[in-house]
DRENTI-833643 format. One line per 5 residues: number of its first residue (from 1); their letters; for each residue z, x, y of C-alpha. Coordinates in steps of 0.001 Angstrom, whole numbers, plus 524288, in hexadecimal, padded with zeros to 5 digits. Layout:
! DRENTI-833643
NUM = A = Z X Y; ...
//
This chain:
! DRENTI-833643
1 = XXXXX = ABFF2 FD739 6FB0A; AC92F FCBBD 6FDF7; AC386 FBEDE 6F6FD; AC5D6 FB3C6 701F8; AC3E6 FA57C 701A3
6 = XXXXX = AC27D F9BE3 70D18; AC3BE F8D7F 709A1; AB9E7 F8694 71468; AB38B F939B 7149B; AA6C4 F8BCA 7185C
11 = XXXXX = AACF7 F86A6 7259E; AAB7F F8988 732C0; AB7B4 F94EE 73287; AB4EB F97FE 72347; AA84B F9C05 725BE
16 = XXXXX = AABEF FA58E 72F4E; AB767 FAA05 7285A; AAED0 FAE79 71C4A; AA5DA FB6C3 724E1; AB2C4 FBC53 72AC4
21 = XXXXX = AB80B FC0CE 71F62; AAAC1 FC736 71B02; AB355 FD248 71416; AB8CB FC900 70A20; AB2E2 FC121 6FE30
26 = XXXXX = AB3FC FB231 7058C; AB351 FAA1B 6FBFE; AB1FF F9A5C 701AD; AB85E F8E9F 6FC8C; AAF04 F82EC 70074
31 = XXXXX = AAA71 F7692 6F8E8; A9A78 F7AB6 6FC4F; A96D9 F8653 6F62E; A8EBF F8C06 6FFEB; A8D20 F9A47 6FA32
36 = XXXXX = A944D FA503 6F3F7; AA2BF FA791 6F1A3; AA6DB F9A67 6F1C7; AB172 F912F 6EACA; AA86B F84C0 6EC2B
41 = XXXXX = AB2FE F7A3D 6EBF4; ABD40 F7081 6F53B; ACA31 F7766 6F9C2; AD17E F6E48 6F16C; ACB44 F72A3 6E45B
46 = XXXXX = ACDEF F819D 6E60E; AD605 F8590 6DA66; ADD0A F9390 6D7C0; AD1E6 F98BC 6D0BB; AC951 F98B3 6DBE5
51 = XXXXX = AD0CF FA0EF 6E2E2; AD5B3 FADE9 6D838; ACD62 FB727 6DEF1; AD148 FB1D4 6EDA5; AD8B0 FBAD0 6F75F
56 = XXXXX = ADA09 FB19C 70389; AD5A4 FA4CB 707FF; AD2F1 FA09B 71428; AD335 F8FCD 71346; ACB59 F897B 71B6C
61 = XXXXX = AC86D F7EDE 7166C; ACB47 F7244 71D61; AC783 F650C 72442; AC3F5 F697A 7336F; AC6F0 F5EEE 73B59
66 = XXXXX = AD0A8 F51D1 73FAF; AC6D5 F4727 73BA4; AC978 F4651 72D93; AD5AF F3DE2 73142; ACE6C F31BE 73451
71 = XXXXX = AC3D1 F34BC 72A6A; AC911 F3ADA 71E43; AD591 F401D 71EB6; AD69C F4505 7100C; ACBD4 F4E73 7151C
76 = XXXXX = AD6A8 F5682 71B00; AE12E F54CE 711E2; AD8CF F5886 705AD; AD150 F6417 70D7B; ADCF8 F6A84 71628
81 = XXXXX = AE96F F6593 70C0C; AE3E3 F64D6 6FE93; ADA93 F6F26 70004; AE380 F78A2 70499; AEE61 F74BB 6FAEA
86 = XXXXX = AE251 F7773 6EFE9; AE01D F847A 6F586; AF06A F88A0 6F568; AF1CE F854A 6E751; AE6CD F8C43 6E454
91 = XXXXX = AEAF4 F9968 6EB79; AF97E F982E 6E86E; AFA6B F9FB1 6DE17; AF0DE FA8C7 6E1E3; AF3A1 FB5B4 6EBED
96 = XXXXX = AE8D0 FAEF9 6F641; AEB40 FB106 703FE; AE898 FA4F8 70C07; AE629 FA00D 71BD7; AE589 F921A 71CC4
101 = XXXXX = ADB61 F8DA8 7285F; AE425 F83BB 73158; AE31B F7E3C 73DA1; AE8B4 F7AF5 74B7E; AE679 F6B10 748A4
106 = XXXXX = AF266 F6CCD 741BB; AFA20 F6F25 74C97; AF667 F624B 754A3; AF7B6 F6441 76173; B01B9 F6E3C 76600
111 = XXXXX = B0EE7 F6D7E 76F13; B0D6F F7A93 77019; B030E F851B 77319; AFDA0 F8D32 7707C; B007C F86F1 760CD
116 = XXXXX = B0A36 F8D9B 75774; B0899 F8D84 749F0; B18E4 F8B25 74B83; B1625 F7CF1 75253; B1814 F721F 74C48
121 = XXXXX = B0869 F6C54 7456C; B05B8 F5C3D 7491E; AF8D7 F5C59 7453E; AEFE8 F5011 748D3; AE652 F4D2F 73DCD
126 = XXXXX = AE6A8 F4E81 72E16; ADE9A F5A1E 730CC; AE87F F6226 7381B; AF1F8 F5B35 73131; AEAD1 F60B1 722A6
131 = XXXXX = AEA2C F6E52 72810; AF913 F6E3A 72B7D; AFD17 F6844 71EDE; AF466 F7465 718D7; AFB82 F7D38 71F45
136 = XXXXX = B090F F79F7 71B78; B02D7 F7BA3 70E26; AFEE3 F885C 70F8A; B0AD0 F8C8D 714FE; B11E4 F84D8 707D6
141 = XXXXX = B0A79 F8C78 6FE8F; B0BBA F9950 7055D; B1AEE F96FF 704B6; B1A97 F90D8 6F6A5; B1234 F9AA5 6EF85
146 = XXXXX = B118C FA739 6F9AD; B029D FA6E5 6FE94; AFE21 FAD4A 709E6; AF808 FA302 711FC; AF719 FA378 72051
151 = XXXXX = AF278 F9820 72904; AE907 F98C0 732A9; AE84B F8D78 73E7A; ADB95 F8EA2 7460A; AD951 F872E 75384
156 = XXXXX = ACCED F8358 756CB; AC28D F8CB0 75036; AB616 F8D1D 7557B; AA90C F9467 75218; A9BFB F96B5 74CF3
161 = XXXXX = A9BB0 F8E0B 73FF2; AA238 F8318 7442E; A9E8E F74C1 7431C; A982C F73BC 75212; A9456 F65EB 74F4B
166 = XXXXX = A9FBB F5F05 748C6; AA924 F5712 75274; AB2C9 F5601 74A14; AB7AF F650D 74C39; AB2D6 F70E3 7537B
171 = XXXXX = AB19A F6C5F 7619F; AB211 F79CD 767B9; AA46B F7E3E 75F4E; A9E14 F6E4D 760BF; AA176 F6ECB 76FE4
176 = XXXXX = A98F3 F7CA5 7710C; A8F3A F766E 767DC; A8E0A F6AB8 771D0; A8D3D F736B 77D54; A812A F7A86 77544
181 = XXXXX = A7994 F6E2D 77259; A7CB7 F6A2F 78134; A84FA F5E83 77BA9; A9196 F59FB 782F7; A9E7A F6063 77EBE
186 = XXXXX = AA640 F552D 77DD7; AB4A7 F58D5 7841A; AC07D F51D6 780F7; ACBE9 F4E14 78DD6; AC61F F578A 79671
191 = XXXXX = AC6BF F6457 78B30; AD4B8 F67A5 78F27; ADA50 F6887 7822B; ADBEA F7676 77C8A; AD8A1 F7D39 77044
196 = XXXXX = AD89F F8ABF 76B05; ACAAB F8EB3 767D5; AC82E F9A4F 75CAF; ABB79 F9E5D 7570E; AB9D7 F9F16 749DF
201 = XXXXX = AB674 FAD61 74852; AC4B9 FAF4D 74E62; AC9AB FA549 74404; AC3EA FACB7 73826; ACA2F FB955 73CF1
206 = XXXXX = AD6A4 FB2AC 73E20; AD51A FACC6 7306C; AD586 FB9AB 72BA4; AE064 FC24E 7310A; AE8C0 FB525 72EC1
211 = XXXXX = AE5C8 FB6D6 71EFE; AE73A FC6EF 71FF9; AF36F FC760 72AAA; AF920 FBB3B 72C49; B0635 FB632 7266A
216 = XXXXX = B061C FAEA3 71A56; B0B21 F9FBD 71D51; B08DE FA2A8 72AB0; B00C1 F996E 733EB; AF6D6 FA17B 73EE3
221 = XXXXX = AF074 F9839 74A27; AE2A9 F9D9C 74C43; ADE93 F9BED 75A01; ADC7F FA11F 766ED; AEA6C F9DB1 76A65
226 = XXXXX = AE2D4 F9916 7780D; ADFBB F8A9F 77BD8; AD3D4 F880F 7810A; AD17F F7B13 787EA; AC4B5 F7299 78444
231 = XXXXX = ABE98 F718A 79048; ABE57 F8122 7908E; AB9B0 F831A 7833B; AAD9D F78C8 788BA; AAB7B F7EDD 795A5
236 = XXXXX = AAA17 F8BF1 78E66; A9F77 F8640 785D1; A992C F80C5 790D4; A9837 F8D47 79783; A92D0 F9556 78CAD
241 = XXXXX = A899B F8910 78647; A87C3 F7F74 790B3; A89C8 F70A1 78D87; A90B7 F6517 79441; A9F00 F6016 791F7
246 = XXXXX = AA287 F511A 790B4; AB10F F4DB5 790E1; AB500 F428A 78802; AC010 F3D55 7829C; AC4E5 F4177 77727
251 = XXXXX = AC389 F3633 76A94; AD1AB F2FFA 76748; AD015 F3852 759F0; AD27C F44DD 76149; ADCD6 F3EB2 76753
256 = XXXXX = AE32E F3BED 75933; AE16A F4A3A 75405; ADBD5 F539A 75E27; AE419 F5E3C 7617A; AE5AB F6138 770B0
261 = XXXXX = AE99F F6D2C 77641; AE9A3 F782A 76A0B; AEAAA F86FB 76BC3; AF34A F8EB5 76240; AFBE3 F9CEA 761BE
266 = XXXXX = AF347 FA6DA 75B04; AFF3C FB1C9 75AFD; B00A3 FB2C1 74C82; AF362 FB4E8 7495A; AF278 FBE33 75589
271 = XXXXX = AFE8A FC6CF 74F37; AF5AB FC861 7422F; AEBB5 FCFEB 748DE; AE2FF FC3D1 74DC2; ADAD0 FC0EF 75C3D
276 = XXXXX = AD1DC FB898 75F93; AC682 FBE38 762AF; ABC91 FB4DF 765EC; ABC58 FAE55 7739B; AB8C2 F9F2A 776EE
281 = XXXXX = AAAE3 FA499 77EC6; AA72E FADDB 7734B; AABD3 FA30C 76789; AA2EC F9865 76F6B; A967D FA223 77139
286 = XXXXX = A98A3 FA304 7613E; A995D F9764 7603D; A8C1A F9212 76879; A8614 F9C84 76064; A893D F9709 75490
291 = XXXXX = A8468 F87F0 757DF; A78A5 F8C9F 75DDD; A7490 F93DA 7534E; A7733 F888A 74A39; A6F6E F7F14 753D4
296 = XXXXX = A661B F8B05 752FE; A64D1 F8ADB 74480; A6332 F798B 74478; A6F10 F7766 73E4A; A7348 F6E50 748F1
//
């Protein structure tokens, strides 16, 4: 039995990733120990001896959002930099296979579409810029010392588990939460900007044929490799859950670091033996499962 550690593995996609990979030992790096099988300390501590008995890790762990630019910056330079430099020296000399969790904010907005890992990144905030700088890392070390890491970009992942009442991130599950609790979904310039939606059960499964079939130092969007405009993904919800739209403006922050139109090219993964399989009516009727039964339960 493989012996497999996610860093973050409490998280929104961690926690689905260690019931995915219900065949393995999962062992979870998190600073709350919150049960069994768990290396109860901060990214940035992890040392080699942590990790002897460790086959692959899937790193996770991260900031989640644009904001910490105007609040604490350092937040994403000591999570998404210093953290992940922490975890490379402590795996470099060992025979660990590795997928570092990315994302599309590194890009910035695209010239082209549908996104290319082969275009040029601009990203727009210290968090995308963090997660970029990470990446070049891994990619470093792989070259420097020969590890098998792989790097995995996700678009916007969406599910049950997610954080349905933070504004900060997660508009696509917070907008069907609104729509639930007959509270206006607030749309931004009419919802004509585009974004590739993929639900997190599709993410996990991507997670792992990128760590068993993909290409070491290689870079794998994960996606729909479709665009799908706001005021779609909102008239959808409406249908299924009800609710009323309001169209605002959006606040100048967005304007700052907000990324428009983003959709990117799934090929690669598709040529390791990965679909999709999860469509935007079925991922939302998961979804409005999920938040009901956590109204359900009194948890919010």
């Amino acid at each position: 039995m493989k012996n497999v550690l996610i860093t973050g593995g409490n998280g929104f996609i961690g926690n689905h990733l260690k019931q995915y990979l219900s065949e393995c030992n999962v062992i979870v790096l998190s600073r709350s120990n919150t049960g069994e099988n768990y290396i109860c300390k901060d990214v940035k501590d992890i040392k080699e001896e942590d990790l002897k008995n460790i086959d692959e890790i899937y790193h996770l762990a991260s900031t989640v959002d644009n904001y910490n630019i105007h609040s604490d910056p350092y937040l994403d330079i000591n999570t998404n930099i210093i953290g992940t430099v922490a975890l490379l020296e402590a795996c470099k000399n060992l025979k660990i296979k590795i997928v570092y969790v990315s994302t599309f904010f590194v890009h910035g907005n695209p010239k082209y579409f549908p996104a290319s890992v082969n275009d040029k990144e601009e990203p727009l905030g210290t968090y995308g810029a963090t997660k970029l700088c990470a990446e070049h890392l891994c990619k470093v070390y792989s070259n420097v010392y020969n590890m098998d890491i792989k790097i995995a970009r996700l678009s916007n992942v969406y599910g049950s588990g997610d954080q349905f009442k933070n504004n900060k991130k997660s508009a696509f599950v917070r907008m069907v939460y609104l729509a639930l609790t007959n509270q206006p979904i607030k749309l931004y310039d009419g919802g004509i900007i585009k974004r590739d939606y993929v639900h997190v059960f599709d993410v996990v499964s991507a997670l792992k044929i990128i760590m068993s079939s993909g290409t070491s130092n290689k870079t794998y969007y994960v996606g729909n490799g479709v665009g799908v405009d706001f005021k779609t993904l909102v008239n959808t919800i409406v249908k299924l859950f009800g609710g009323k739209v309001e169209n605002i403006n959006p606040p100048e922050f967005h304007k700052q670091v907000g990324i428009d139109d983003f959709w990117c090219d799934i090929k690669d993964l598709l040529n390791i033996g990965w679909k999709p399989k999860i469509d935007l009516e079925t991922g939302l009727i998961e979804t409005a499962n999920y938040i009901k039964k956590e109204i359900s339960n009194g948890k919010y």
